[in-house]
N, C-alpha and C positions, 0 to 999 in steps of 0.2 A: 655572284660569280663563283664563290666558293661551293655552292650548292648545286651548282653547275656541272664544275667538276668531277662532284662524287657521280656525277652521269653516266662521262667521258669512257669507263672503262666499259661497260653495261651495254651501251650507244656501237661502242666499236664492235666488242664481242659479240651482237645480237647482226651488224652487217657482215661483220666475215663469215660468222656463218652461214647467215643468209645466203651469200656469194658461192659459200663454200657446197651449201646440196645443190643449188643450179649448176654450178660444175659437174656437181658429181651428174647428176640428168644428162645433162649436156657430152659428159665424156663416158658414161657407162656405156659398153659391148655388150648385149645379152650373151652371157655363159661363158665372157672373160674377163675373170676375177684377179686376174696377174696383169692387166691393160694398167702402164706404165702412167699411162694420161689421170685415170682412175684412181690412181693412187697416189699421187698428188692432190687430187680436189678430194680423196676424206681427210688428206691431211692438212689441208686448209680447213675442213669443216672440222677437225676435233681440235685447232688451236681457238677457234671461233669461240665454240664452247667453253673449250679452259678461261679463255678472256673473259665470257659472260661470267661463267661462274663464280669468278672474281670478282667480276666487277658485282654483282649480287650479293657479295658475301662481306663486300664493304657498303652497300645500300644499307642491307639489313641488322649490321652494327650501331652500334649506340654510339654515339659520339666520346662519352667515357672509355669505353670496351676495349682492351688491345686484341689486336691483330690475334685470328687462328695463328699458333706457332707448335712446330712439331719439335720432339727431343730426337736421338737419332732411335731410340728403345721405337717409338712410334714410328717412326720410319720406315725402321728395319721390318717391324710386322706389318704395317702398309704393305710392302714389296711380296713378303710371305705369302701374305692372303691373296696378293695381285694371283703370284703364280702360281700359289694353289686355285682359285677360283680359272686361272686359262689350263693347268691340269685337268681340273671337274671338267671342263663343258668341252677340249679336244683330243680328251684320252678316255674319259668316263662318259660317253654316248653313245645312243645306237640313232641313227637316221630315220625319217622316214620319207621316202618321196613323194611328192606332191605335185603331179603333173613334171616342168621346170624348178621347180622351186622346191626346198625340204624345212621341215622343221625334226623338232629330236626332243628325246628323252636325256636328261644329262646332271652333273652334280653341280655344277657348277656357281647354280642360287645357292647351295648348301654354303659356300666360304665365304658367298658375297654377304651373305645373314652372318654368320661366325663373325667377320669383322668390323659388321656396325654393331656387333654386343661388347665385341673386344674393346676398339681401339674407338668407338665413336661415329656419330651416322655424316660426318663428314669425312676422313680419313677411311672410314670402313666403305664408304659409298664412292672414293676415287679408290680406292683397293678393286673393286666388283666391276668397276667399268671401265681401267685399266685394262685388267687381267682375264676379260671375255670379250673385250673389245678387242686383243691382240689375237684372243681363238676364232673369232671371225675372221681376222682378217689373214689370219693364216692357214684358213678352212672354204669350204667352197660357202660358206656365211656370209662372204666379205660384202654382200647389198646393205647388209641388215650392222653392218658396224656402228653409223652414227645413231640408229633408233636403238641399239643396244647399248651403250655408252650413256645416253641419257636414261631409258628404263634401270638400266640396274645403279645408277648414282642415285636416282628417286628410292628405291629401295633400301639402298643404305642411309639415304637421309632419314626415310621412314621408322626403320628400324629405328635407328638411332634415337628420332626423340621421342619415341613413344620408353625407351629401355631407361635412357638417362635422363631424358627433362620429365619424363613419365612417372616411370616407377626407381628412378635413382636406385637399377643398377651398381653401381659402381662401388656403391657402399656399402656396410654389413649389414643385413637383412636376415630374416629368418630362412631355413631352407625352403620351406613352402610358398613363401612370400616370392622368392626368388625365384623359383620352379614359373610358377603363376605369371611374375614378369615378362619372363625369357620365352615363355610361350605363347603370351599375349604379342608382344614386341615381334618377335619373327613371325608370327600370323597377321601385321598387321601389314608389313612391308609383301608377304605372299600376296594378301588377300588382294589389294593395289596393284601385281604382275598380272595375276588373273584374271583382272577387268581390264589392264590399261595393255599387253602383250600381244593381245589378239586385236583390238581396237585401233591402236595404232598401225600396229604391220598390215589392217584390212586396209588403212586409209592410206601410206607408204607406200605397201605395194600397188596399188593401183593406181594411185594419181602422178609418184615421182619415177616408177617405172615402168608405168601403161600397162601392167598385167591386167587381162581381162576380167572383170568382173565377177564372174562364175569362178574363177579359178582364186583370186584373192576371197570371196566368200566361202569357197572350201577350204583353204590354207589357214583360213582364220578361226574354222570351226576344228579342222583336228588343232590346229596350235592353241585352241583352249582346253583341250584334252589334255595334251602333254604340257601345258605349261600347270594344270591344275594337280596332274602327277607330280611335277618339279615341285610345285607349293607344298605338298603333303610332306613329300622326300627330303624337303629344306626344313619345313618346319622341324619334322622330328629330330633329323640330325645333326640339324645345327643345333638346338637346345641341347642336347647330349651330350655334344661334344663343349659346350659353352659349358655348359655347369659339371662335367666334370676338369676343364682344364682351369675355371675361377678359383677354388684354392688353391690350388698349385701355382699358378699364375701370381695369389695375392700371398704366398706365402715367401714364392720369391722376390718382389718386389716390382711385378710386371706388371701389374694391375692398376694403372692408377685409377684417384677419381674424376670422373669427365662431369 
């Protein structure tokens, strides 16, 4: 019965959101993204998610292990990188049309990467999909919200353990060594957007929103274009900006080790 239990949350989160994209099917207007109905069922489908993710994150502990717990230092750069990563992707883009449908060039993988090196590929990975989950939905984006939410949480998870359970980041290493990390770790979480970005959104938009076929096979081919732009643009900048703000960071005492 105890093992049960630890199900219980996992079980719920996995049907609400189930529930929660058949609403959205169900109450989406093609080309209105303010439809009051609509926006109620992504906000059923991303409590859905938060439950799963929970409920997963107590699966996958050890029975010893205490609970993820954030200080409010993490917190506070959680929120940062939130709204730095919805800055990058609905102030720093250029569009492209695509029939009905767009994709974009944007910075906004650059902070979702920054803070699964910073703060960890679980806090950095709800930092990323926070904080471009809220530029979709307050962008003509808002289809592509819940597939966004989950791709970029996957990318900071990614990041994350390739940087820390990887190459243990967080501790003093050489500069080379650390160079080599930070660029391995953020190309690892890219290389994952650029096969799973277009993949998904081919299979998304055509099945949960009946786009025609010819038009989601075009959409999926430039959006591997520009998301493999985004990859490059993330890689680099995030590494840059991670290893120039890590001593600073570790000199004031922001740094911990994860």
């Amino acid at each position: 019965m105890k093992s049960f239990k630890k199900w219980i949350p996992t079980i719920v989160g996995a049907l609400i959101t189930i529930a929660g994209i058949v609403l959205d099917v169900q109450t989406y207007i093609g080309g209105d993204y303010k439809n009051k109905n609509y926006a109620y069922a992504l906000l059923v489908t991303f409590v859905g998610i938060l439950v799963l993710i929970t409920g997963i994150k107590k699966l996958v502990n050890k029975n010893d292990e205490k609970p993820v717990k954030a200080d409010v230092t993490t917190l506070a750069q959680a929120a940062l990188c939130a709204a730095l990563c919805y800055i990058g992707f609905a102030f720093f883009k250029i569009d492209i049309p695509v029939g009905t449908e767009k994709t974009a060039f944007h910075f906004g993988n650059v902070f979702c990467v920054l803070a699964a090196l910073l703060i960890g590929g679980y806090w950095g990975g709800l930092a990323g999909a926070v904080g471009m989950t809220i530029g979709d939905l307050t962008t003509a984006y808002v289809t592509s919200a819940p597939k966004t939410f989950v791709l970029k949480l996957c990318i900071g998870l990614i990041v994350g353990l390739v940087a820390h359970k990887g190459f243990k980041l967080s501790k003093s290493h050489s500069a080379k060594y650390t160079a080599v990390g930070t660029v391995v770790s953020a190309a690892a979480g890219m290389l994952f957007n650029i096969v799973a970005d277009p993949l998904v959104g081919y299979f998304y938009k055509m099945y949960l929103y009946g786009i025609p076929q010819d038009m989601a096979k075009t959409l999926a081919k430039i959006s591997s274009i520009t998301t493999s732009v985004n990859a490059v643009i993330a890689v680099i900048a995030a590494s840059l900006i991670y290893l120039a703000l890590r001593p600073v960071m570790r000199k004031a005492g922001l740094l911990k080790e994860i």
